[in-house]
C-alpha positions as CSV (number, residue, x, y, z in Angstrom):
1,X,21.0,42.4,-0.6
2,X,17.6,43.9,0.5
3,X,14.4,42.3,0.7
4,X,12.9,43.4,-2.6
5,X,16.4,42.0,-4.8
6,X,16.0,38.9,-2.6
7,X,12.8,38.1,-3.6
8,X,13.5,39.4,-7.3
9,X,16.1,37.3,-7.3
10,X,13.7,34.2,-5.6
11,X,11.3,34.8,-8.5
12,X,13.5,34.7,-11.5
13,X,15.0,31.7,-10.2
14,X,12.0,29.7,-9.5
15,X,11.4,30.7,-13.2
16,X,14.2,29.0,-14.6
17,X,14.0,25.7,-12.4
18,X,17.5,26.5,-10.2
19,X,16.7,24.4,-7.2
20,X,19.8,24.8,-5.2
21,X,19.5,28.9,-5.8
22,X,15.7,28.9,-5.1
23,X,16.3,27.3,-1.9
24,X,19.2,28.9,-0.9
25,X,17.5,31.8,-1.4
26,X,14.7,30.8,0.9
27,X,17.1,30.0,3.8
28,X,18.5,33.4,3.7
29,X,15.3,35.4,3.4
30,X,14.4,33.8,6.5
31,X,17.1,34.4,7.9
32,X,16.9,37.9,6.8
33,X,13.5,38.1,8.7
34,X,11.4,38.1,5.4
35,X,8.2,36.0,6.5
36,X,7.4,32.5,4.7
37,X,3.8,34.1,3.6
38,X,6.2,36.9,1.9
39,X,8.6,34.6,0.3
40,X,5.9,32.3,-0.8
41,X,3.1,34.8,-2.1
42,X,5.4,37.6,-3.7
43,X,8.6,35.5,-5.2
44,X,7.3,31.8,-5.4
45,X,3.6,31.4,-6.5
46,X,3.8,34.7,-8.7
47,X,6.9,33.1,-10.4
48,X,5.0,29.5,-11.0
49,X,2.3,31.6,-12.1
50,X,4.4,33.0,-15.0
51,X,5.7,29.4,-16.0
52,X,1.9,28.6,-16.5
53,X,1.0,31.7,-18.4
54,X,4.3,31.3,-20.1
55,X,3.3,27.3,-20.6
56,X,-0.4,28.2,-22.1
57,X,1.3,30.8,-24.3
58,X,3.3,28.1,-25.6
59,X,6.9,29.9,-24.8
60,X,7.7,26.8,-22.1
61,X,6.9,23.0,-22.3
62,X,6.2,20.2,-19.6
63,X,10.1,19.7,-18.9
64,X,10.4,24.0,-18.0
65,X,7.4,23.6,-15.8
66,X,8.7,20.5,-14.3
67,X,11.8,21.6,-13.4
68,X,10.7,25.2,-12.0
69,X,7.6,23.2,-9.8
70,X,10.6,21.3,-8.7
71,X,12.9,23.9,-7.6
72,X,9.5,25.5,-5.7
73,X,9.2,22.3,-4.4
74,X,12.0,22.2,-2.4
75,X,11.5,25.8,-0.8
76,X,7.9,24.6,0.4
77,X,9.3,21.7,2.1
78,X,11.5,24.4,4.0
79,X,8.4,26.7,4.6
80,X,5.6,24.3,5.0
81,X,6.2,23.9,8.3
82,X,7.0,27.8,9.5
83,X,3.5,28.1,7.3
84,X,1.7,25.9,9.9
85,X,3.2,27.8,13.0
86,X,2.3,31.2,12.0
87,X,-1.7,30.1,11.5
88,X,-1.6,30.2,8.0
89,X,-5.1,28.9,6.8
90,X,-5.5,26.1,4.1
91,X,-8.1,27.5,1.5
92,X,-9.3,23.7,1.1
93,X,-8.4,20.3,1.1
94,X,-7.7,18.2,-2.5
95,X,-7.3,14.2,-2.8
96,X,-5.4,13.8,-5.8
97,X,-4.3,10.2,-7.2
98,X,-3.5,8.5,-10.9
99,X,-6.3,6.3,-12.1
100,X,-5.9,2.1,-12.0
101,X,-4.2,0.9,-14.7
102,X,-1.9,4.1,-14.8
103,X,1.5,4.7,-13.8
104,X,2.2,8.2,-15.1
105,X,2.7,10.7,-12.3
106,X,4.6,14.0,-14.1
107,X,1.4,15.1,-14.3
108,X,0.1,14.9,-11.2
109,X,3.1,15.7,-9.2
110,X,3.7,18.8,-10.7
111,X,0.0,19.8,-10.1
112,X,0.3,18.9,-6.4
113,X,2.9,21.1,-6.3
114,X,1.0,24.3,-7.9
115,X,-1.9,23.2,-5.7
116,X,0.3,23.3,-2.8
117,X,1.7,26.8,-3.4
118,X,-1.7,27.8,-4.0
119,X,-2.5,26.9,-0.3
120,X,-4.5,23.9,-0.9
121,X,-3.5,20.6,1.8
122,X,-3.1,17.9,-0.8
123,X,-3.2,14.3,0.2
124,X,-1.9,12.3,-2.9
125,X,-2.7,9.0,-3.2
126,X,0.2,7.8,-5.8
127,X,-0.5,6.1,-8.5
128,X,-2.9,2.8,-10.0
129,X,-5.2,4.1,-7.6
130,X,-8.5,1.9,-7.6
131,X,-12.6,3.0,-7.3
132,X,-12.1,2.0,-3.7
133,X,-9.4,3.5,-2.6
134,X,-10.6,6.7,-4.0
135,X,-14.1,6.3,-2.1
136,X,-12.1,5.5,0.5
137,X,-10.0,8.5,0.8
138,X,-13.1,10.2,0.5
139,X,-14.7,8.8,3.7
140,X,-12.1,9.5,5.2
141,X,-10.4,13.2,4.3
142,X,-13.1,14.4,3.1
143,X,-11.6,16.7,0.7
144,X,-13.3,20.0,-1.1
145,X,-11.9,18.3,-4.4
146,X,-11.3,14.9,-5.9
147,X,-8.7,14.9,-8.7
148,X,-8.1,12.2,-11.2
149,X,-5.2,11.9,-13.7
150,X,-4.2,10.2,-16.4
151,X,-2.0,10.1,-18.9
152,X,-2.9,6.5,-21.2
153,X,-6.6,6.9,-23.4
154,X,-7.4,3.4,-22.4
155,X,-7.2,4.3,-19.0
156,X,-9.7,7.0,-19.3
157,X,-12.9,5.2,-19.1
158,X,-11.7,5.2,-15.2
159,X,-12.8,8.3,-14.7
160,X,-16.6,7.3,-15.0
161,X,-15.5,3.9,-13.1
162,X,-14.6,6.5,-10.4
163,X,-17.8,8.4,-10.6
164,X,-19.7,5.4,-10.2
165,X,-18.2,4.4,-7.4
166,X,-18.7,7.5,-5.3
167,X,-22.2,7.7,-6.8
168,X,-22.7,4.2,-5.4
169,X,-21.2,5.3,-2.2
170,X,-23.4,8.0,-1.9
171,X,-20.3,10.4,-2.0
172,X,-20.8,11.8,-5.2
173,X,-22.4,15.4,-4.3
174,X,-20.0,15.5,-1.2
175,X,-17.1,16.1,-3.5
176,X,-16.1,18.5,-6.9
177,X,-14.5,15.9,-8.9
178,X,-11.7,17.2,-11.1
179,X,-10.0,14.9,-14.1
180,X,-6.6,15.7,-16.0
181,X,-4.6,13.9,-19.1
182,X,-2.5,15.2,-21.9
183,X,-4.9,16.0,-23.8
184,X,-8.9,16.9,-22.8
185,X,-11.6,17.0,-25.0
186,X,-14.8,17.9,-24.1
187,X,-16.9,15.2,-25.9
188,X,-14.6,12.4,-24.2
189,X,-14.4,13.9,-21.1
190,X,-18.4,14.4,-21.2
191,X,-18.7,10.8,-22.5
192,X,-15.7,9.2,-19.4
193,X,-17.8,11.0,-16.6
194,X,-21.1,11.8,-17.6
195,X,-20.3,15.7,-17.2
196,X,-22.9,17.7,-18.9
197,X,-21.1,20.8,-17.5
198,X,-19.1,23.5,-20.4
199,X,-15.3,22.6,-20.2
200,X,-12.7,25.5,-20.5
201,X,-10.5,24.8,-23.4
202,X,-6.7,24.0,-22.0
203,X,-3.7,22.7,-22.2
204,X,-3.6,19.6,-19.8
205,X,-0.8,18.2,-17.8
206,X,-1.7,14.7,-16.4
């Protein structure tokens, strides 16, 4: 097998969520002398990418994108740290965490993951995360971006619980603030965080 059929092969089986292949796969690339920026930026993240166009198109569902962000999953734990030793520069920092009151993490994981791939350092914060330990992790990462998620409707008046704390903290402009549930809608999203900002229609994951 030559590079180009290995990582063929690594994309098409991100795609379809074989974890034991996908990793596999990784080992012997590397062993092959392919480079982990290689393996990650022409087999893996072009392959999650397809599961997401492939997701908004409506072709896959949350348990195809779950099990493929899995199988990646596995093959960054592998390259992460070769990533690190080569130099390989984080393209920004993301504090990402499931409201209080919330126990739903799908979600969230899987976006770590994609967030991950995407080269982004993600510190996740787990889940029934409270205003304070949000502010907190603010103070003290001091991420590019703060995400919330969510999954229950009577846990999304947390978001603006959230807001007002890093407001009160005088955080608030020292941070992009990013929210996520299955299902957004602009007016509730506008009314849970005071956003006056134009929302891109989506399909959510959180």
């Amino acid at each position: 097998m030559n590079e180009q059929e290995l990582l063929t092969q690594l994309y098409d089986f991100t795609l379809v969520g074989n974890a034991p292949e996908v990793l596999q796969l990784t080992n012997a690339g590397l062993d092959m002398g392919i480079t982990p920026e290689s393996l990650l930026f022409d087999a893996l993240i072009p392959s999650l990418e397809e599961v997401g166009a492939r997701f908004e198109r409506g072709d896959f569902f949350v348990p195809e994108m779950l099990i493929a962000g899995r199988a990646m999953a596995g093959a960054l734990e592998r390259l992460r740290p070769l990533l690190a030793e080569t130099g390989v520069q984080s393209v920004g920092k993301f504090v990402m965490g499931t409201v209080k009151g919330d126990v739903h993490d799908i979600g969230k994981n899987l976006c770590n993951i994609m967030l991950e791939g995407a080269g982004f350092h993600v510190i996740d914060l787990g889940v029934q995360v409270s205003p304070e330990k949000f502010v907190a992790a603010v103070e003290e990462h001091q991420p590019d971006i703060l995400g919330f998620s969510a999954f229950l409707t009577t846990t999304m008046p947390m978001f603006k619980a959230n807001i007002n704390a890093l407001e009160k903290a005088g955080l608030r402009d020292q941070v992009i603030v990013m929210v996520g549930r299955l299902v957004l809608h602009d007016a509730a999203v506008s009314s849970e965080t005071g956003s006056r900002a134009p929302w891109l229609r989506r399909r959510s994951l959180s």
